[in-house]
C-alpha positions, 0 to 999 in steps of 0.5 A, a space after each residue: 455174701 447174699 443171705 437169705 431167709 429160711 422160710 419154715 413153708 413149702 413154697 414162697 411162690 406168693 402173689 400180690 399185685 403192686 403197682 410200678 409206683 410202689 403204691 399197692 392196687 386195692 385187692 383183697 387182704 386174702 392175697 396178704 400171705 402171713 409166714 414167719 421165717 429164721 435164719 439160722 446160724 451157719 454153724 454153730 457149735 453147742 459144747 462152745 455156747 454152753 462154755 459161753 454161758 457158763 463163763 457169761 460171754 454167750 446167751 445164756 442157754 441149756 442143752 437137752 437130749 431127747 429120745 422121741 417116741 415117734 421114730 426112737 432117735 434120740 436128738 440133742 439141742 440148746 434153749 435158752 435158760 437154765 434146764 427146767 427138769 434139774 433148776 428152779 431158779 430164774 434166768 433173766 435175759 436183758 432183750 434191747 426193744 430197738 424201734 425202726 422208723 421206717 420211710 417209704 414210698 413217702 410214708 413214715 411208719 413210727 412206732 414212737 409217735 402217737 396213732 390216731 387212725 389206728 390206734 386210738 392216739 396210743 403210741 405204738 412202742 409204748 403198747 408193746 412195752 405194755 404187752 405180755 411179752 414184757 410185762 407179767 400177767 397171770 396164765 393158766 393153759 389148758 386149764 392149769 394155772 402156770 403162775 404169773 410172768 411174761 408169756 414166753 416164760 409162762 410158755 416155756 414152764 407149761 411146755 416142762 410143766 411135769 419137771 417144773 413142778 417136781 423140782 419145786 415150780 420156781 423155775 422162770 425164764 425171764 427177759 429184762 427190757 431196756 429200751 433203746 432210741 429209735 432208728 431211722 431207716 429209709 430202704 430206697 430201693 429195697 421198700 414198697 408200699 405193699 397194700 393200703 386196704 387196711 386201717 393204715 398202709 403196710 410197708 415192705 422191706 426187702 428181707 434179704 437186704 434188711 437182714 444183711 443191714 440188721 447184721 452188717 450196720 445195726 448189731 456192731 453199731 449198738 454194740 455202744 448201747 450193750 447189745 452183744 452175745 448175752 442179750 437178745 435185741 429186738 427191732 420192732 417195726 410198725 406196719 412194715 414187712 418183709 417181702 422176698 426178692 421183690 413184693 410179689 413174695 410178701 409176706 414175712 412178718 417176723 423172724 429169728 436170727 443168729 450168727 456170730 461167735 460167739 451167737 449174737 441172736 436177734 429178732 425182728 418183728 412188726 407189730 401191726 395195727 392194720 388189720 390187713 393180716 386179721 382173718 378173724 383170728 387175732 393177727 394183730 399187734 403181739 401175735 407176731 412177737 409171741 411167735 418169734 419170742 417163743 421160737 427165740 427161746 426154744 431154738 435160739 439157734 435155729 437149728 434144733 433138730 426134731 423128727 419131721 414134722 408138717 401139713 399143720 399151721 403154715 408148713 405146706 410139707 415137711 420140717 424137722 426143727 424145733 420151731 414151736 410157733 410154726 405148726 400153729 401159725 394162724 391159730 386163734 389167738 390168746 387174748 390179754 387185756 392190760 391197761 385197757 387195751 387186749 393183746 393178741 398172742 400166738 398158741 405155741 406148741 409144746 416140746 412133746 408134741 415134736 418129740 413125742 408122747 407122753 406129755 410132760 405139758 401142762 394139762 397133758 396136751 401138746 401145746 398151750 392152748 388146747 389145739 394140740 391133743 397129741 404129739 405130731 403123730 407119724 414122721 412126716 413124708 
């Protein structure tokens, strides 16, 4: 069966010229769209994956009930953890970084080899170890320090700040890393050099192809490696994004996914040196994985439901799930510097700003860095 992405925008009516070469035309990076997508498990059933948590043969994952303050539904969902307003333990999910070298159109695109041309002679796969998203670093959100641990964890404990604190602040949600070999990947047909205007070329996949290989080929064969149910594989691809159908819908730059019984979810994202997706506001290496990380954790499923929601960040109309990077695609980033080298990550929105007033987040605001000031206001038409 064909599968394809759910985009979390309006319209994938995207343009970008490429040549029947499958060598981009120069254009302006302006034409180099930037969306993240899901794919959401067809049907999953929450009262099983909480049975799988607790019997440690599933993620390990809560569930919540919440009456929004918006519209005075009540809505119920799982994330990923242990339940931040009755626990103050840590929960530790192993995460496999898998890197993907990629071979189009005659270009190589290896995140385990140095980048001299990009990157100074760094190499990429050990950049992203070295990131936020893996190792701890101190954060405070809207002025209150949340303590020190990996981003998404420092995320998740500013987004249930009131509750984390009551119930003591040692609450964490922790992703253990376990690097895996590397994968080589030639897409034929289904890859494009998509533009060459920035540091490096940017390569493109076909999305729907590359999910159904990531799902069909990749999880069963890592299955070997420890991959399954209970951790959370990443595929981390270097200048390579996804396009949909051909590469004149490009371009998809990460997303979440699920599926199975019981839920195997997964993640890939590029981590990008070119600069090609950079309007100034930080769209460069992390920021594509705190996006999709965070969205991980918050809707492992991809389908928490929320009132709806939308004309912010990268959605054009209406959406009513719970995906927090969504809203601030775009935004400018937060920086981190570690090891000399300043990592770009994605403000992301707090569980309040989707359900409503008042803030249990840090700071009183609605997501981590200051943009949000209220929640998403009137249910979105």
């Amino acid at each position: 069966m064909r599968r394809t992405i759910v985009f979390s925008i309006a319209s994938a009516a995207l343009l970008l010229a490429v040549s029947i070469s499958g060598v981009a035309q120069q254009i302006d990076k302006s034409a180099l769209h930037r969306y993240f997508g899901v794919v959401p498990h067809p049907d999953p059933d929450a009262a099983k994956m909480l049975e799988q948590s607790a019997q440690g043969t599933g993620l390990t994952v809560w569930s919540y009930s919440a009456t929004s303050s918006r519209n005075g539904s009540t809505y119920k969902g799982t994330m990923v953890g242990a339940d931040p307003n009755t626990s103050n333990v840590t929960t530790t999910i192993t995460t496999q970084i898998v890197p993907i070298i990629f071979t189009i159109g005659g270009t190589t695109f290896d995140p385990t080899v140095p980048d001299s041309t990009c990157e100074g002679g760094k190499v990429p796969l050990t950049l992203f170890k070295q990131s936020p998203i893996i190792k701890k670093t101190a954060f405070t959100f809207n002025g209150v320090n949340v303590g020190k641990g990996q981003y998404i964890d420092a995320f998740q404990r500013g987004s249930f700040w009131t509750p984390i604190q009551a119930n003591g602040g040692k609450y964490h949600t922790t992703l253990k890393a376990v690097t895996l070999p590397a994968i080589t990947v030639d897409p034929g047909t289904h890859g494009q050099i998509v533009y060459t205007g920035g540091c490096e070329a940017l390569g493109g996949v076909d999305q729907s192809w590359w999910d159904s290989y990531v799902r069909g080929t990749l999880l069963p064969s890592l299955a070997s490696q420890g991959v399954g149910p209970t951790t959370f594989p990443m595929f981390m691809m270097y200048n390579v994004v996804m396009y949909s159908g051909n590469p004149n819908n490009c371009c998809i730059l990460g997303y979440h996914g699920a599926t199975g019984n019981p839920v195997q979810t997964y993640s890939p994202f590029e981590f990008d040196s070119t600069g090609a997706f950079d309007n100034g506001d930080g769209f460069t290496d992390a920021y594509i994985a705190a996006h999709e990380v965070g969205e991980w954790l918050a809707d492992p499923t991809g389908r928490n439901p929320t009132p709806f929601w939308g004309h912010v960040g990268q959605v054009g109309g209406c959406q009513s799930n719970l995906e927090v990077g969504d809203p601030l695609t775009g935004t400018p980033a937060i920086t981190k510097t570690i090891k000399g080298f300043t990592y770009h990550l994605q403000e992301l929105a707090f569980f309040s700003w989707f359900y409503g007033a008042p803030s249990m987040g840090a700071g009183g605001l609605y997501s981590n860095n200051g943009t949000f000031v209220s929640d998403a206001g009137p249910v979105c038409h």
